[in-house]
Backbone bond lengths (Angstrom), bond angles and torsions (degrees), N, CA, C in turn:
res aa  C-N    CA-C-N  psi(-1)  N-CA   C-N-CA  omega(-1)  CA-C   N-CA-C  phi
1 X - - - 1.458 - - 1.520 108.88 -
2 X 1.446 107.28 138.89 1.598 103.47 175.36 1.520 84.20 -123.18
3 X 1.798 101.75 145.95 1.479 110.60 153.68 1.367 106.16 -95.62
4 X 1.652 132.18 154.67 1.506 124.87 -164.63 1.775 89.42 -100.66
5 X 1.662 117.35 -55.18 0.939 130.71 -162.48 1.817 124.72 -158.24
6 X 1.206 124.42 154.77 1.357 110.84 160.30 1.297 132.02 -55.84
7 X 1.077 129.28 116.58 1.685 121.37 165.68 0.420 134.79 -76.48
8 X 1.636 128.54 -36.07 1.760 136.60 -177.19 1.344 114.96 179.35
9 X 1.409 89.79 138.23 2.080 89.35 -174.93 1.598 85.45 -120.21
10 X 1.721 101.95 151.50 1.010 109.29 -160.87 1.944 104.68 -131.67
11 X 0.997 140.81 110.15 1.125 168.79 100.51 1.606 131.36 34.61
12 X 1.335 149.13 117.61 1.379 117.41 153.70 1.675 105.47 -120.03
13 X 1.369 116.61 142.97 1.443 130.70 -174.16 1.305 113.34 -112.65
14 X 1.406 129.27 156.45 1.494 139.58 -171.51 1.853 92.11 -92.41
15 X 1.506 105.78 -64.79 1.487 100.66 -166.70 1.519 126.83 -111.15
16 X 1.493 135.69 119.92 1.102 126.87 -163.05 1.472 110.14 -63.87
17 X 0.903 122.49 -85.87 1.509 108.57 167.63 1.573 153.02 -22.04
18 X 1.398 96.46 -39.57 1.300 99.99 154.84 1.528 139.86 -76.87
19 X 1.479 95.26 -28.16 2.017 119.79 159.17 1.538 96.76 -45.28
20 X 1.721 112.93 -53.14 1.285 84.28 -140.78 1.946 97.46 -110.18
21 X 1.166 98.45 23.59 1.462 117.70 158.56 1.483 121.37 -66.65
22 X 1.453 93.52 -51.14 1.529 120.76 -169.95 1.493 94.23 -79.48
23 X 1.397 139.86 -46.46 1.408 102.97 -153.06 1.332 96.94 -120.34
24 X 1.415 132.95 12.61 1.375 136.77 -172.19 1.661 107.61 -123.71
25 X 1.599 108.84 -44.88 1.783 99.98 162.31 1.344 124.12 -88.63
26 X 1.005 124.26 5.48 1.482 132.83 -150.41 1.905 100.27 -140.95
27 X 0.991 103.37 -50.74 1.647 112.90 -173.68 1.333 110.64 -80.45
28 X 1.987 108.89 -48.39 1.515 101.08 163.50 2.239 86.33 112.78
29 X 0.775 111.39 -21.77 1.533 126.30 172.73 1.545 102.81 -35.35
30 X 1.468 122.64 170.37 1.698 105.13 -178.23 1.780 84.87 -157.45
31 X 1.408 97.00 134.31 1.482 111.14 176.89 1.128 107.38 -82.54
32 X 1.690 103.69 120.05 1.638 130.10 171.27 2.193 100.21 -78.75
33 X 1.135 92.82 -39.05 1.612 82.65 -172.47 1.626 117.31 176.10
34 X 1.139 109.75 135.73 1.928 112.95 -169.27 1.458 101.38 -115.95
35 X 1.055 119.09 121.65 1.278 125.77 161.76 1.557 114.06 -132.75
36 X 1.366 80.51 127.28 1.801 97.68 173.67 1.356 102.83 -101.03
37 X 1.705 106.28 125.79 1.559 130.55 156.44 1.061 124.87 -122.94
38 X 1.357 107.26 171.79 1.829 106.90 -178.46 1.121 138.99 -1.96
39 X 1.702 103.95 -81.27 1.725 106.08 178.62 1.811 80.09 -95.82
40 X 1.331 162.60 69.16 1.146 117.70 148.09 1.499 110.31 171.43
41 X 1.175 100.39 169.17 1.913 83.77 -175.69 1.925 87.64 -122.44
42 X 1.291 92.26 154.48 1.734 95.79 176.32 1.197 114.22 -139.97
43 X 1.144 121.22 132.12 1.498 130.65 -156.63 1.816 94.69 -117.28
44 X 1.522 106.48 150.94 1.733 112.46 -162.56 1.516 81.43 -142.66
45 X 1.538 119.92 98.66 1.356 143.60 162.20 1.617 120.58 -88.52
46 X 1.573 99.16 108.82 1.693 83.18 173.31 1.591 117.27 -98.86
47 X 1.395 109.31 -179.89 1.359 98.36 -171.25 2.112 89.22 -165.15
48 X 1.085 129.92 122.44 1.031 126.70 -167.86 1.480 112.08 49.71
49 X 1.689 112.06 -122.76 1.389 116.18 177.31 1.686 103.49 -125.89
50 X 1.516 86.70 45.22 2.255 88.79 169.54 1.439 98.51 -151.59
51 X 1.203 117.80 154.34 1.554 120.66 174.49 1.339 107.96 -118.72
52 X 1.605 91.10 168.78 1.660 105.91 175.82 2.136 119.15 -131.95
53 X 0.941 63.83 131.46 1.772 85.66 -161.44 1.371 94.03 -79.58
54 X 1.490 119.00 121.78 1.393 135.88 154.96 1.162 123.28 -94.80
55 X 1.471 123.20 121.10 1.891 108.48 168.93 1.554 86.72 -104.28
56 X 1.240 96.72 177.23 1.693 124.97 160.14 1.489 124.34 -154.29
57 X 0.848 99.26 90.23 2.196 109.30 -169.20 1.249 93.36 -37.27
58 X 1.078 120.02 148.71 1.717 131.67 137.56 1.740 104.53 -45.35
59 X 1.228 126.37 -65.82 1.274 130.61 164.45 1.862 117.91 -50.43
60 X 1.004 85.18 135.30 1.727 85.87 -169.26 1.650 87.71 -74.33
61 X 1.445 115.23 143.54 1.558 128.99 167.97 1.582 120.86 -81.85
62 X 1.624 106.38 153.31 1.029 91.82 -158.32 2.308 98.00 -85.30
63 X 1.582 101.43 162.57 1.498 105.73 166.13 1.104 130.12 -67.64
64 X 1.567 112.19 133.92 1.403 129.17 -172.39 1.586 110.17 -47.84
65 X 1.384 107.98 122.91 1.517 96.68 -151.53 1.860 113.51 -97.07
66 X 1.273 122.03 -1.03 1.040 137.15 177.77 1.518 106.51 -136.22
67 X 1.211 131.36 124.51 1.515 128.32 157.06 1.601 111.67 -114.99
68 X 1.013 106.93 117.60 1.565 137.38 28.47 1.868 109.57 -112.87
69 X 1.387 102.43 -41.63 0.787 93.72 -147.20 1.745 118.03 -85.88
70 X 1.261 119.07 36.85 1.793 110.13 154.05 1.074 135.14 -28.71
71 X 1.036 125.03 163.54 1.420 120.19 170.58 1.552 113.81 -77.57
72 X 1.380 110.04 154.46 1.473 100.13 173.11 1.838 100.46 108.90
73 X 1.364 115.31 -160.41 1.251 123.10 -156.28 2.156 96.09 -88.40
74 X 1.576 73.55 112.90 1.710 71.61 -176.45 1.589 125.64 -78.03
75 X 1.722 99.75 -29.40 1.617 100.07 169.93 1.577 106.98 -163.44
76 X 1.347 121.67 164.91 1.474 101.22 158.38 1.636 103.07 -118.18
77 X 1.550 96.10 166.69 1.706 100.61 -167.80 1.617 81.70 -142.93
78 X 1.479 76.12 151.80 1.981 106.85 175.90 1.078 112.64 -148.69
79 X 1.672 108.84 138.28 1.094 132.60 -161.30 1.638 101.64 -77.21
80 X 1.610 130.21 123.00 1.074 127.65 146.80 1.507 160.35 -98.85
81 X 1.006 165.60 -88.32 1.632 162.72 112.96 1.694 97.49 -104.89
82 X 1.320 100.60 -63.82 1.561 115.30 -176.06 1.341 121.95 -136.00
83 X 1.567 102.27 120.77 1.626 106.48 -177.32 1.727 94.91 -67.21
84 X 1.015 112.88 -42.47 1.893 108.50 -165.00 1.693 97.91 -46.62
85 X 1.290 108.03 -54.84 1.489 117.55 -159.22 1.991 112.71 -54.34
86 X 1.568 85.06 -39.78 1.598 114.19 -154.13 1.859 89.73 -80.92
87 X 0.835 107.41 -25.78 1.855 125.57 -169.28 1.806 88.47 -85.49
88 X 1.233 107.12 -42.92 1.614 98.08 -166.20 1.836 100.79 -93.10
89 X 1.268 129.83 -25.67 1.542 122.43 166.97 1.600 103.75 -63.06
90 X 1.021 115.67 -55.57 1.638 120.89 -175.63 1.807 113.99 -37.34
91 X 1.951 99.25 -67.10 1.915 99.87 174.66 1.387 108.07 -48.60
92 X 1.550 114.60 -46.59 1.758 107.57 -166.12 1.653 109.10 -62.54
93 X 1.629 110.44 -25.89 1.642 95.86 166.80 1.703 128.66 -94.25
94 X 1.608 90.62 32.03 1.808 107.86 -171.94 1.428 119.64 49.58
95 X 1.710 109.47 49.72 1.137 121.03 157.36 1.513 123.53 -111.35
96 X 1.159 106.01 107.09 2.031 98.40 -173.17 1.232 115.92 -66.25
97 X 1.294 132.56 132.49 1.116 132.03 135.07 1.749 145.27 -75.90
98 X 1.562 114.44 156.55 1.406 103.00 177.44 1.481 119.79 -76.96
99 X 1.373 131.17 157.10 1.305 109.69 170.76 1.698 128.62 -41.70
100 X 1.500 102.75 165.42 1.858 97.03 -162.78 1.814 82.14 -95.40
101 X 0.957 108.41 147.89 1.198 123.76 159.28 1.571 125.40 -133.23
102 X 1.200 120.52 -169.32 1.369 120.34 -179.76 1.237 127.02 -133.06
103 X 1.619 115.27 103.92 1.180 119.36 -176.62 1.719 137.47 -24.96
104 X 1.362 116.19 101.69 1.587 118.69 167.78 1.324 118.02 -0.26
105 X 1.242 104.94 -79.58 2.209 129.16 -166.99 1.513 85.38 -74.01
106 X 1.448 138.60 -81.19 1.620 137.57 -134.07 1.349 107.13 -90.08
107 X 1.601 114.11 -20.37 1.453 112.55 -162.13 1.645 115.03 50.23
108 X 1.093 127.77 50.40 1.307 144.35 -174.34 1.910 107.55 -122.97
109 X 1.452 101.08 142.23 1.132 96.18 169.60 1.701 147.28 -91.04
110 X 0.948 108.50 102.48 1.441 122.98 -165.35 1.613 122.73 -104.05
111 X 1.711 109.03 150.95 1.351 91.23 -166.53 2.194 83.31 -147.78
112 X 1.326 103.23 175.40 1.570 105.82 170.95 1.676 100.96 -128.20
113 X 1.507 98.13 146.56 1.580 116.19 151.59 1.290 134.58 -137.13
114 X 1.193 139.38 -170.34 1.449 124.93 -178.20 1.522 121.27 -129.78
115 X 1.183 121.95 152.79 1.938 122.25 177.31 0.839 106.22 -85.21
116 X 1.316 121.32 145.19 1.744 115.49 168.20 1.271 128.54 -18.48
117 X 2.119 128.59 -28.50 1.014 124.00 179.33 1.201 116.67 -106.17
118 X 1.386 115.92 25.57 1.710 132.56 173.07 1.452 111.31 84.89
119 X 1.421 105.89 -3.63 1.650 100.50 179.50 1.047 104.10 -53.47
120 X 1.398 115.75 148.77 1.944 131.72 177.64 1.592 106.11 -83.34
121 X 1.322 129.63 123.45 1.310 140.38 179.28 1.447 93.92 -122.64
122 X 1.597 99.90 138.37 1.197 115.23 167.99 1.585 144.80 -107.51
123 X 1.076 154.57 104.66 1.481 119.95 -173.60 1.552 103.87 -106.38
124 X 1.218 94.71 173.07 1.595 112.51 -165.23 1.781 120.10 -156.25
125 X 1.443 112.23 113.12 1.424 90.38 165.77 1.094 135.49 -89.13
C-alpha cells in the first residue's frame, strides 16, 4: 500500500460562525462547500491542495478535556515562509501567539496558537 498524501483532517467546532470567521477571514482558507444535515452543519475548507473538515453538532460538544495532551488530534501545523512574519499578521488580527521558538529535530522556527475552540494550531518553517 502506498499513501500518496493527506486529504483532509477533520475537526469538531462549538460555533459556526465564529469557526468560520477564524479560519476563512482571518486564516485566508476558502470554502469548497457547507452543507447542513441532520445533527450538523459541515463546512469543506481548502487550504493548499488538502482540506479541513468542520462539523458543528446541533448539540453543543463536549470540551477538550486535557490540554494538550488527550487523546486524539493533538494539533494541526502549517507550513510557512516566515514564522516572524506569520507571528506578526496573526497579533495585528488579535490573535496571540506563544513565543517562537526553535524546533528540537529541524532547528526551524516554530510557534503555537489557538481557534476559537482552543484547539492548538501550529506553524512551522
Amino acid at each position: 500500500m502506498k499513501l500518496d498524501k493527506l486529504h483532509h483532517v477533520a475537526i469538531i467546532a462549538s460555533d459556526l460562525e465564529r469557526t468560520k470567521a477564524f479560519y476563512v477571514e482571518k486564516l485566508g482558507f476558502e470554502i469548497v462547500r457547507e452543507n447542513v444535515r441532520e445533527r450538523d452543519v459541515k463546512l469543506d475548507l481548502r487550504f493548499g491542495d488538502a482540506e479541513l473538515e468542520i462539523f458543528v453538532p446541533n448539540e453543543t460538544p463536549p470540551v477538550r478535556p486535557n490540554y494538550p495532551e488527550a487523546r486524539g488530534l493533538r494539533h494541526l501545523a502549517f507550513r510557512v515562509e516566515s514564522v516572524k512574519e506569520t507571528v506578526k499578521e496573526l497579533e495585528e488580527m488579535g490573535i496571540a501567539c506563544e513565543p517562537v521558538r526553535l524546533d528540537t529535530f529541524t532547528g526551524k522556527a516554530m510557534t503555537f496558537f489557538r481557534d476559537p475552540d482552543d484547539l492548538p494550531l501550529e506553524i512551522h518553517e
